[in-house]
LOLO-147828 format. One record per residue (C-alpha): residue in one letter; x, y, z negated. Coordinates in nm, 2 decimals, always signed. Each point is the difference from the previous one (the first is absolute). Layout:
BEGIN
<r residuo="a" x="X" y="Y" z="Z"/>
...
This chain:
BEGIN
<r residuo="x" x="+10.25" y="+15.68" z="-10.91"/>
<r residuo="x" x="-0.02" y="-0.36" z="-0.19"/>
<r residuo="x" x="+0.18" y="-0.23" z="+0.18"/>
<r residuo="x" x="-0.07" y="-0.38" z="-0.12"/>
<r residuo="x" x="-0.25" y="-0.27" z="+0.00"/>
<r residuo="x" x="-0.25" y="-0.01" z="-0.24"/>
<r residuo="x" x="-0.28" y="-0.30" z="-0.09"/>
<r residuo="x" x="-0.38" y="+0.11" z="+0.02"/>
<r residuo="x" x="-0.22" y="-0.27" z="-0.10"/>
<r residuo="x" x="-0.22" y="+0.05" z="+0.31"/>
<r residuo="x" x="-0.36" y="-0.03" z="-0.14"/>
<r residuo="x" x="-0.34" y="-0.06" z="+0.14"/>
<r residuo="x" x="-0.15" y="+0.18" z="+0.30"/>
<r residuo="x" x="+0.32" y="+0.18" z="+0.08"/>
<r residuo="x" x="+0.17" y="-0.08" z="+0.28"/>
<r residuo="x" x="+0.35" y="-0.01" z="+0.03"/>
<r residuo="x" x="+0.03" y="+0.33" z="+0.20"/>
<r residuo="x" x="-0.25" y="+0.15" z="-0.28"/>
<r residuo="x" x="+0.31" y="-0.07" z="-0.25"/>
<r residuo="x" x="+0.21" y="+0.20" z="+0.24"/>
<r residuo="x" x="-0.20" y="+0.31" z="+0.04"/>
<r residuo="x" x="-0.11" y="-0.01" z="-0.34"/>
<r residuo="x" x="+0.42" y="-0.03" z="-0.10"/>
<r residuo="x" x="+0.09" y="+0.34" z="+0.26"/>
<r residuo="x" x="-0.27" y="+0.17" z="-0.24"/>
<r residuo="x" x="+0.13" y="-0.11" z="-0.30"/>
<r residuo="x" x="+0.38" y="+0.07" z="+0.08"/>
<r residuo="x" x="-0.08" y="+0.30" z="+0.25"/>
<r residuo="x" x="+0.26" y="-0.15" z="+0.22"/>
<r residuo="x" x="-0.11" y="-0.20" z="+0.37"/>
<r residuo="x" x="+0.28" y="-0.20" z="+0.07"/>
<r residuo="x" x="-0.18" y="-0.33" z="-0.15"/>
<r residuo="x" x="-0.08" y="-0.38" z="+0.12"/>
<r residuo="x" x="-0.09" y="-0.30" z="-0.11"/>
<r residuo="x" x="+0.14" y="-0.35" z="+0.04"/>
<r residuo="x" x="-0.25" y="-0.23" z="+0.09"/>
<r residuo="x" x="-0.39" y="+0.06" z="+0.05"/>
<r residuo="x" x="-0.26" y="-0.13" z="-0.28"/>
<r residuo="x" x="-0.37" y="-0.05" z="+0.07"/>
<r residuo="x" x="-0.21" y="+0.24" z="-0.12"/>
<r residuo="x" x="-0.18" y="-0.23" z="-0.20"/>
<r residuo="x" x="+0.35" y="-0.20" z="-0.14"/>
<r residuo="x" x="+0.18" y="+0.15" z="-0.32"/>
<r residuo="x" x="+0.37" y="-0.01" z="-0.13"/>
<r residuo="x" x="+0.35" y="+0.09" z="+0.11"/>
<r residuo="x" x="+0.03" y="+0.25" z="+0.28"/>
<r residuo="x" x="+0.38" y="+0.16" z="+0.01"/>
<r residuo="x" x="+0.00" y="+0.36" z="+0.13"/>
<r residuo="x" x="+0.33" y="+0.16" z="+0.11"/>
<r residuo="x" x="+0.02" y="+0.36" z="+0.01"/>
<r residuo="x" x="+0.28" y="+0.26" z="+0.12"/>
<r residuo="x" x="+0.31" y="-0.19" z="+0.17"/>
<r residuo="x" x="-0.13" y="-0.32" z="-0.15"/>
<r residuo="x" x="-0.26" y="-0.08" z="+0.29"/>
<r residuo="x" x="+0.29" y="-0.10" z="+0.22"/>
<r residuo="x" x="-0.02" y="-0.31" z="-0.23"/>
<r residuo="x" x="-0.42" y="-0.03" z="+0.11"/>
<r residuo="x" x="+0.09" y="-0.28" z="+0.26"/>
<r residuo="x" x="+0.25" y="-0.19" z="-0.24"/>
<r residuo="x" x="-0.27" y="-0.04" z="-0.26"/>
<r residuo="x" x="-0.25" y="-0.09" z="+0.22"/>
<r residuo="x" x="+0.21" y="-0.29" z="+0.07"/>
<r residuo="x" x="+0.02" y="-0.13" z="-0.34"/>
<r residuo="x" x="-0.13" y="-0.32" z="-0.12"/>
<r residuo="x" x="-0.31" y="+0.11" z="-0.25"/>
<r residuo="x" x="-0.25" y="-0.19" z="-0.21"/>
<r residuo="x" x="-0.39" y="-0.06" z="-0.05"/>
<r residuo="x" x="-0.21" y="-0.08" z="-0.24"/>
<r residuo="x" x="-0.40" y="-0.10" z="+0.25"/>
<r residuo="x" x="-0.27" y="-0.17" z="-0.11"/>
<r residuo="x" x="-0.13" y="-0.18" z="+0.31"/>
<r residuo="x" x="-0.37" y="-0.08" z="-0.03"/>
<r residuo="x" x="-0.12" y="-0.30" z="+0.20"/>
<r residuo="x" x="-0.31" y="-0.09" z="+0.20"/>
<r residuo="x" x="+0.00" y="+0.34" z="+0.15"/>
<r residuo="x" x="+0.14" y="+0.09" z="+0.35"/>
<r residuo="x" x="+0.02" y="+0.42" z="+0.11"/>
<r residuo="x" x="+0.09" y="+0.15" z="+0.30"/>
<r residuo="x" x="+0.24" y="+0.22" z="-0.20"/>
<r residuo="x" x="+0.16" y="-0.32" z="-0.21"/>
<r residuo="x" x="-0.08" y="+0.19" z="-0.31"/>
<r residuo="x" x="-0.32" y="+0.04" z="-0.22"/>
<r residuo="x" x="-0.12" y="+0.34" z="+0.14"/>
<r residuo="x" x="-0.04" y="-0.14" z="+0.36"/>
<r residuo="x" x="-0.31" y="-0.11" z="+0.17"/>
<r residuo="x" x="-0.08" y="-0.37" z="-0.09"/>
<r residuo="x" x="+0.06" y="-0.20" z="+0.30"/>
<r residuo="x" x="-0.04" y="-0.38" z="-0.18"/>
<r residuo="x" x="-0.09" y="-0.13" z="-0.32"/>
<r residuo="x" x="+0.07" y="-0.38" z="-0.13"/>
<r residuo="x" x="-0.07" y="-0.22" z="-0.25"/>
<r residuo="x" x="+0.34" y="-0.07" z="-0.21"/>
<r residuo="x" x="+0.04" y="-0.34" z="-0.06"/>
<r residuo="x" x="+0.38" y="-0.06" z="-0.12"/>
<r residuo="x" x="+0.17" y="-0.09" z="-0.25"/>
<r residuo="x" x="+0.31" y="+0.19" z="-0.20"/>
<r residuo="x" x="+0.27" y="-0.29" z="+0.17"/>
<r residuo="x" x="-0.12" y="+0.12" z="+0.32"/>
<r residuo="x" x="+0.01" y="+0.34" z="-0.09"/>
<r residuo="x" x="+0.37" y="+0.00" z="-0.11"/>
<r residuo="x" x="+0.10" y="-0.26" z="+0.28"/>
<r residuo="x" x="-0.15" y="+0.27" z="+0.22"/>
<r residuo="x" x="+0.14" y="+0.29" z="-0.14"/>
<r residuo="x" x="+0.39" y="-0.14" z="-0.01"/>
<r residuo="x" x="-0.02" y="-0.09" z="+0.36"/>
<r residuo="x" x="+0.00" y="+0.34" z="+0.10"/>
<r residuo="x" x="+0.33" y="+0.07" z="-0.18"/>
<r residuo="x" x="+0.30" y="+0.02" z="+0.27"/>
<r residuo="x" x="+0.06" y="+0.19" z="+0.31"/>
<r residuo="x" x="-0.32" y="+0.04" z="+0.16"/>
<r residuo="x" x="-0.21" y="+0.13" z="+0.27"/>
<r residuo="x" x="-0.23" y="+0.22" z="-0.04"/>
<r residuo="x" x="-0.29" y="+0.19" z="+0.22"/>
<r residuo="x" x="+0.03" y="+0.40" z="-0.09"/>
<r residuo="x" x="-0.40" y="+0.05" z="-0.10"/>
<r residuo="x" x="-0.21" y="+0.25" z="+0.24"/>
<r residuo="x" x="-0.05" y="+0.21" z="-0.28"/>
<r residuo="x" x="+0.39" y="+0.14" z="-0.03"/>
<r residuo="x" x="+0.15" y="+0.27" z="+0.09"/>
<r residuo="x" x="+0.22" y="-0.15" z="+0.26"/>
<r residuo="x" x="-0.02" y="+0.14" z="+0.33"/>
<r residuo="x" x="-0.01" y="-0.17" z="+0.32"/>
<r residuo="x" x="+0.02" y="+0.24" z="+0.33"/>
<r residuo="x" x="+0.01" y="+0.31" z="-0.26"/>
<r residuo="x" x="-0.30" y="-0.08" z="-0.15"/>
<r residuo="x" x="-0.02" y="-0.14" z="-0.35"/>
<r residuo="x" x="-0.18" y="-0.34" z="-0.04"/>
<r residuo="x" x="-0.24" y="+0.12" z="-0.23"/>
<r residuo="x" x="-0.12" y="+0.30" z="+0.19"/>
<r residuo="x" x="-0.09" y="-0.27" z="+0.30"/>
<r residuo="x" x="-0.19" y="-0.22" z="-0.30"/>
<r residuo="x" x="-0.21" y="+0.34" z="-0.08"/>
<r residuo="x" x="-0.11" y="-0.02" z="+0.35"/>
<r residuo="x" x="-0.07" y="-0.38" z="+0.00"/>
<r residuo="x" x="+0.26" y="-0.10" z="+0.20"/>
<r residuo="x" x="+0.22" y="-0.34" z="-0.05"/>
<r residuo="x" x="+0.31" y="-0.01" z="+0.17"/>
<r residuo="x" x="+0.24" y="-0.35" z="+0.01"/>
<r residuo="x" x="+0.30" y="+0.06" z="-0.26"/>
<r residuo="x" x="+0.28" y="-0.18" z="+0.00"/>
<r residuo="x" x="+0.17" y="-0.17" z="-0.31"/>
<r residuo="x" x="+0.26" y="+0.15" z="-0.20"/>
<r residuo="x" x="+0.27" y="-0.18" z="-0.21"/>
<r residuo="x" x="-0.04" y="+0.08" z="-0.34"/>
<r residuo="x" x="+0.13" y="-0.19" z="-0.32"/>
<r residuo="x" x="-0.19" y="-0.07" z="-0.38"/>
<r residuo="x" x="+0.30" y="-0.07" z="-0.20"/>
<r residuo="x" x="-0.26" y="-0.16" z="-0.28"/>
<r residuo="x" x="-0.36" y="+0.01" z="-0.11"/>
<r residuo="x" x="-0.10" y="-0.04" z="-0.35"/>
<r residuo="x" x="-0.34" y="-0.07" z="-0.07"/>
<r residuo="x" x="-0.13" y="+0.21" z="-0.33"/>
<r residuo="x" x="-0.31" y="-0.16" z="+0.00"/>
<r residuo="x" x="-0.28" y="-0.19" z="+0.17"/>
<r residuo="x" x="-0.41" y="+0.01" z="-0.06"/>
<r residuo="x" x="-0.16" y="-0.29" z="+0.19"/>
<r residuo="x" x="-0.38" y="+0.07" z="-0.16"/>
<r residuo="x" x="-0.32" y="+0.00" z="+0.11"/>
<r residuo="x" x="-0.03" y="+0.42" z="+0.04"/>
<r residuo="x" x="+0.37" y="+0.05" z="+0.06"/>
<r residuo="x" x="+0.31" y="-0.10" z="+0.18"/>
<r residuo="x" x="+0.31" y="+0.16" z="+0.00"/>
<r residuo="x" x="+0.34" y="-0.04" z="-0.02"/>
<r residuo="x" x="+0.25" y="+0.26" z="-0.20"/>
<r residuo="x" x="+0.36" y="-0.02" z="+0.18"/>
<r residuo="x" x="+0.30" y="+0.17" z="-0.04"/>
<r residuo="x" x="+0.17" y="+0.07" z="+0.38"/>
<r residuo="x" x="+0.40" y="+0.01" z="+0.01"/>
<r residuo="x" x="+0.04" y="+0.09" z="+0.45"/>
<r residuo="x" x="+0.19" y="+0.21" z="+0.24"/>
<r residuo="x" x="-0.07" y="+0.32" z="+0.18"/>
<r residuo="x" x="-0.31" y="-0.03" z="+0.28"/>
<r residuo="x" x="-0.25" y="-0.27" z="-0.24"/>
<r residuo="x" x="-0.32" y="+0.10" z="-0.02"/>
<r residuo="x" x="-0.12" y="-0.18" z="-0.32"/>
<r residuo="x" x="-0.35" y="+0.02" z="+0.13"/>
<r residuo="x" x="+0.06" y="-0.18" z="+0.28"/>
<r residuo="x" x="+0.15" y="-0.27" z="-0.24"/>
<r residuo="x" x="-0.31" y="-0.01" z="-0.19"/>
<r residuo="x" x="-0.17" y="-0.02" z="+0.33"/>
<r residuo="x" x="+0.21" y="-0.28" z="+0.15"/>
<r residuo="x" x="+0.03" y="-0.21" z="-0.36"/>
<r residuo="x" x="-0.39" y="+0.03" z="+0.00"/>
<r residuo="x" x="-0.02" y="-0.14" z="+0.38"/>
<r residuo="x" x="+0.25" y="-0.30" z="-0.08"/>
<r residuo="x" x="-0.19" y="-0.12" z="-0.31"/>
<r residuo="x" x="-0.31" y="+0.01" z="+0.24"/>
<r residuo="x" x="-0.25" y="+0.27" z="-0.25"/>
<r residuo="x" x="+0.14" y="+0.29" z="+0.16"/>
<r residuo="x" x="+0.15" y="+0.30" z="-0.20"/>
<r residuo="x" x="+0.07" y="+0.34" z="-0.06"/>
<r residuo="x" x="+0.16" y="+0.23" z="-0.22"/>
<r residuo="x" x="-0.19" y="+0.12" z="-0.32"/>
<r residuo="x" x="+0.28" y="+0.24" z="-0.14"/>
<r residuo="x" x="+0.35" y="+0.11" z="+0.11"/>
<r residuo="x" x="+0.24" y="+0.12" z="-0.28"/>
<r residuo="x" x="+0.43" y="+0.08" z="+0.13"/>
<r residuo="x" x="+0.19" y="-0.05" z="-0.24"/>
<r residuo="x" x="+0.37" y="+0.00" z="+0.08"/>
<r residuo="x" x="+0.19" y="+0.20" z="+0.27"/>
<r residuo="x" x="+0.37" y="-0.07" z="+0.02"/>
<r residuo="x" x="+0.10" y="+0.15" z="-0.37"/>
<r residuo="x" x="-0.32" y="+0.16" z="-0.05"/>
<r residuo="x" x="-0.24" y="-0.12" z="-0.25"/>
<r residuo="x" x="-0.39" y="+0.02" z="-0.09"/>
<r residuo="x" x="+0.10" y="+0.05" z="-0.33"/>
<r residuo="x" x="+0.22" y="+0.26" z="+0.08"/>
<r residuo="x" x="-0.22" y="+0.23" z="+0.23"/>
<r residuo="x" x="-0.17" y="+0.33" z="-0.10"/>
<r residuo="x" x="-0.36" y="+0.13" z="+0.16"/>
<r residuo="x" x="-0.05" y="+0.29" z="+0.18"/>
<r residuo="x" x="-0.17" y="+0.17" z="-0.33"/>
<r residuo="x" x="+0.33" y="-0.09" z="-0.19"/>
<r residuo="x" x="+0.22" y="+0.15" z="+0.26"/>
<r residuo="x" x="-0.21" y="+0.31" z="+0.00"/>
<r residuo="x" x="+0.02" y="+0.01" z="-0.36"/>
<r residuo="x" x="+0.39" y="-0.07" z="+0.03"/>
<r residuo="x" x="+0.01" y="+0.29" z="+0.26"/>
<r residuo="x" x="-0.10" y="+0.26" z="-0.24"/>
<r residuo="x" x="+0.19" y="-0.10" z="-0.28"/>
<r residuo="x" x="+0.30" y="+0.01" z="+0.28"/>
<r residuo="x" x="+0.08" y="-0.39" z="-0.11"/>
<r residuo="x" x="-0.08" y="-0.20" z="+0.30"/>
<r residuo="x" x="+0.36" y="+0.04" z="+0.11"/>
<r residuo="x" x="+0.06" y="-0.23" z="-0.28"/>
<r residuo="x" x="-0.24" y="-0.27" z="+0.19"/>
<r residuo="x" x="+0.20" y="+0.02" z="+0.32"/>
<r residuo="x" x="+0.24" y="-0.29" z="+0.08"/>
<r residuo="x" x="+0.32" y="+0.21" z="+0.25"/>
<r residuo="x" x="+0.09" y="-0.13" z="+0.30"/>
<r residuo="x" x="+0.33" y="-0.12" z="-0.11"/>
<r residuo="x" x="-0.16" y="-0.29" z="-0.26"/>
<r residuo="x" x="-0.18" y="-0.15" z="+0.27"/>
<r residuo="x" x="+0.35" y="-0.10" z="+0.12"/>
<r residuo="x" x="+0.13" y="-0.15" z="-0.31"/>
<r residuo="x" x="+0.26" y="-0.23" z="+0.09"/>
<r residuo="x" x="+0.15" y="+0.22" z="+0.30"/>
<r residuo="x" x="+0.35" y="+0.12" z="-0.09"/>
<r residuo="x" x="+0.05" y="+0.36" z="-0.11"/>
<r residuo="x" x="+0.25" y="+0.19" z="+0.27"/>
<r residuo="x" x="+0.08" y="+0.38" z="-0.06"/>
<r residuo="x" x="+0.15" y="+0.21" z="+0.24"/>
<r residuo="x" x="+0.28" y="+0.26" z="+0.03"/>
<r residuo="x" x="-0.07" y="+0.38" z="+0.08"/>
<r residuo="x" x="+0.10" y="-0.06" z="+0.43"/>
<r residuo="x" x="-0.23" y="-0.32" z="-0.07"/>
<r residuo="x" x="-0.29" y="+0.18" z="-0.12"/>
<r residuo="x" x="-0.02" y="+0.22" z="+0.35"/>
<r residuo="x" x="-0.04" y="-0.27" z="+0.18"/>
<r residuo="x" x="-0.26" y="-0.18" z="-0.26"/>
<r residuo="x" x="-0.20" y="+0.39" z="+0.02"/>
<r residuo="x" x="-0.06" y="-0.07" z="+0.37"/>
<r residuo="x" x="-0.07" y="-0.36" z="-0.03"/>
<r residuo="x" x="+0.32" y="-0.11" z="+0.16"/>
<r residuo="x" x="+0.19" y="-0.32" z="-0.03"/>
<r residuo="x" x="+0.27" y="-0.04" z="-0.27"/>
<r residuo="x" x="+0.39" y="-0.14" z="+0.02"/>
<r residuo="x" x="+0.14" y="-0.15" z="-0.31"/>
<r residuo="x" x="+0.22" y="+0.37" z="+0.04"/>
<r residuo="x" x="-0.32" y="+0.19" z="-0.10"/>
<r residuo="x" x="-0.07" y="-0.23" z="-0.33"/>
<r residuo="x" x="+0.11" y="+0.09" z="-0.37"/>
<r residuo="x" x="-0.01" y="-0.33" z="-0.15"/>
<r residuo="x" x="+0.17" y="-0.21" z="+0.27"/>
<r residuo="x" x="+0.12" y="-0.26" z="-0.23"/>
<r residuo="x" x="-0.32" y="-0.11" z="-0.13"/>
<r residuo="x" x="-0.19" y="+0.10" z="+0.34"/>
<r residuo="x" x="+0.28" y="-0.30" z="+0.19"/>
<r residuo="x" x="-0.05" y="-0.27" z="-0.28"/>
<r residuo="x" x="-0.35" y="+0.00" z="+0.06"/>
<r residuo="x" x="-0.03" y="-0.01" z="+0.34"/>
<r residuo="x" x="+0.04" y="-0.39" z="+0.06"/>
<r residuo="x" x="-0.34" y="-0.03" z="-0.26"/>
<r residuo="x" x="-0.22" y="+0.28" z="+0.14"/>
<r residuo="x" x="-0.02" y="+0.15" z="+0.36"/>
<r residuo="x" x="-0.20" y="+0.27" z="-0.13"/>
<r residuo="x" x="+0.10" y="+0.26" z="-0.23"/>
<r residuo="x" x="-0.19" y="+0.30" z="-0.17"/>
<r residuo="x" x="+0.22" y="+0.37" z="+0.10"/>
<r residuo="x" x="-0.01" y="+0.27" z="-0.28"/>
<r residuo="x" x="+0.09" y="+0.35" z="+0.08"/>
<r residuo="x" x="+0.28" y="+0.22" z="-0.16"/>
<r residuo="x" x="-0.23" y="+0.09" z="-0.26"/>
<r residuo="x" x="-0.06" y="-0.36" z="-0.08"/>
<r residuo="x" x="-0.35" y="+0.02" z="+0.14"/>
<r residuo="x" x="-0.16" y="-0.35" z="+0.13"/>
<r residuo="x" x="+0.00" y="+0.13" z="+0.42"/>
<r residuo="x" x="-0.03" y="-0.32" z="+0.18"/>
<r residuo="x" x="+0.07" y="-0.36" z="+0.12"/>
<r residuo="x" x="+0.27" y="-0.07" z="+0.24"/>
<r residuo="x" x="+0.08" y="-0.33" z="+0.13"/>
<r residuo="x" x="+0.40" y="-0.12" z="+0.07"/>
<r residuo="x" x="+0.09" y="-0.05" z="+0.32"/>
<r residuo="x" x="+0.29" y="-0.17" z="-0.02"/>
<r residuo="x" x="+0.29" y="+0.04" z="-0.27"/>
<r residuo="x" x="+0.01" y="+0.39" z="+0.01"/>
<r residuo="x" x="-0.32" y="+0.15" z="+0.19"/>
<r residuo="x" x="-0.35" y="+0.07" z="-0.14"/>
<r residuo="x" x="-0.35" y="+0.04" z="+0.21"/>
<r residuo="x" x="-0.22" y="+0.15" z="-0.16"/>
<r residuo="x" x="-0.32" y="-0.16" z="-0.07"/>
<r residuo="x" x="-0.33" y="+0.23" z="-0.17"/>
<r residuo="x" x="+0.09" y="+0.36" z="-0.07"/>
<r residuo="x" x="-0.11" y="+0.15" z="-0.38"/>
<r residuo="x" x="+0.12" y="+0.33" z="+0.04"/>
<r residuo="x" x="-0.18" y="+0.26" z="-0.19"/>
C-alpha cells in the first residue's frame, strides 16, 4: 500500500471524487481521499492522500489555497459561474479605478453567503441537490478571509469585460461567489468565467501530475517517487524516538512518559518551542504525532501506524 499525498492536477469535467476512483484503479488500493472538492468544470491542484495519509484529509482541507478566476461582468447566473442559467444581463459602464477600488475592498475578513449550488448540506441534504429541484433556502453568512487579490488583467471593451485575478483566501471561500458579489458591488453584475487552484498548503500547480501521468508512473512502478510521506507535511515538528517498552505502548496508540523515549535530551529541550512532536518507532519508522502534556507525558494526537 502507498502511503503519502500525492498532487493531481485535477482537469476538466472530472470531478474531484472522479480523481479518487480513477486513483484506487490506478494504485489498486481503496483507502483514498481528497482534500478539498473542485468543480467539475475548475482545473489545478487537487491533493490526494492515500493509505494512512487520509487521516491528514481534514488538515488539508483547512489550509489556506490560491486562485487564479477570471470574473466576467454584465452577467448574473443562478449557479454564480458561466455554465448557469442566465438570470441578468447589464450594460458595463466602469472604469479600471473602479474596478481595482472594487476589487481591494473585498480584501479582509469577510462575510460571505455559501452559493445554492454547493455541496453543503443543510438538514442532510446538500444545497445543491435542493437547487436541482428549484428550491432557494435562506443561508446564513460565513466568516471567511482573502488575504490579497491581485488583478492580472482587466478588458473594459466594447465585446468583452473581464477581469483576470489572482485569489490568496482561507478554507470555506467560494471564489464564485466573490466574482458574484465584486460583480453586484460595482453595480454590472458578475460571474465567474474560469476557475484555476493553484496552491494548497505546500502543494503546487507546477508541481502536480495528471491522472495519465500517474498511470503511466504506475506501470513503470515510479509514482512512489511522486508521493510526498506523511512525516514532511510536519516539517518543523521535533523528531522523538522511543525505547523498546515505549514502542508497546506507541503499537496500541497509547500515551507516552518521557520513561518510554530514546532521545530524552533532545525530546526536553524542545518542549518549551513545540507542544507537538512527531513519535518514530524502534525501527526509526515515522508512527505518529503526540502532543506533551506537561513536562513528562505525551497524548497522542493522529495515529500513522502501518
Amino acid at each position: 500500500m502507498i502511503n503519502g499525498i500525492i498532487n493531481i492536477y485535477k482537469e476538466k469535467g472530472f470531478t474531484s471524487h472522479d480523481v479518487v476512483a480513477k486513483l484506487r484503479g490506478i494504485t489498486r488500493q481503496k483507502k483514498i481521499g481528497h482534500t478539498g472538492t473542485l468543480d467539475p468544470d475548475a482545473t489545478g491542484v487537487l491533493p490526494v492522500c492515500l493509505g494512512n495519509a487520509t487521516k491528514l484529509c481534514d488538515l488539508l482541507t483547512d489550509k489556506d489555497k490560491e486562485y487564479e478566476t477570471v470574473l466576467l461582468l454584465g452577467k448574473v447566473t443562478d449557479t454564480q459561474d458561466i455554465t448557469g442559467e442566465v438570470l441578468q444581463e447589464s450594460e458595463v459602464q466602469v472604469t479600471e479605478d473602479q474596478v481595482r477600488e472594487v476589487v481591494n475592498s473585498f480584501v479582509g475578513e469577510i462575510e460571505q453567503i455559501p452559493p445554492m449550488y454547493s455541496a453543503l448540506k443543510v438538514n442532510g441534504r446538500k444545497l445543491y441537490e435542493l437547487a436541482r429541484e428549484g428550491k432557494v433556502i435562506e443561508r446564513k453568512p460565513r466568516p471567511i478571509t482573502i488575504h490579497s487579490i491581485t488583478i492580472l488583467d482587466i478588458k473594459l471593451t466594447d465585446d468583452c469585460h473581464e477581469i483576470r485575478m489572482r485569489v490568496e483566501c482561507s478554507k470555506g471561500t467560494y471564489i464564485r461567489t466573490l466574482c458574484h458579489d465584486i460583480g453586484e458591488a460595482l453595480g454590472t453584475g458578475g460571474c465567474m468565467k474560469s476557475l484555476v487552484r493553484t496552491k494548497v498548503s505546500k502543494f503546487l500547480l507546477a508541481d502536480a501530475i495528471t491522472l495519465e501521468e500517474a498511470q503511466k508512473l504506475q506501470q513503470e512502478d515510479r509514482l512512489v517517487d511522486h508521493v510526498i510521506p506523511v512525516e514532511d507535511m510536519f516539517p518543523r515538528y521535533p523528531k522523538v524516538y522511543v525505547n523498546e517498552v515505549g514502542n508497546r505502548f506507541l503499537a496500541n496508540g497509547n500515551p507516552l512518559k518521557l520513561e518510554h523515549i530514546k532521545n530524552k535530551e533532545d525530546a526536553k529541550s524542545s518542549l518549551g518551542e513545540h507542544k507537538e512532536v512527531k513519535i518514530y518507532n524502534i525501527d526509526e519508522q515515522f508512527s505518529a504525532i503526540y502532543e506533551w502534556q506537561g513536562a513528562s507525558n505525551l497524548k497522542p494526537v493522529k495515529m500513522f501506524l502501518n
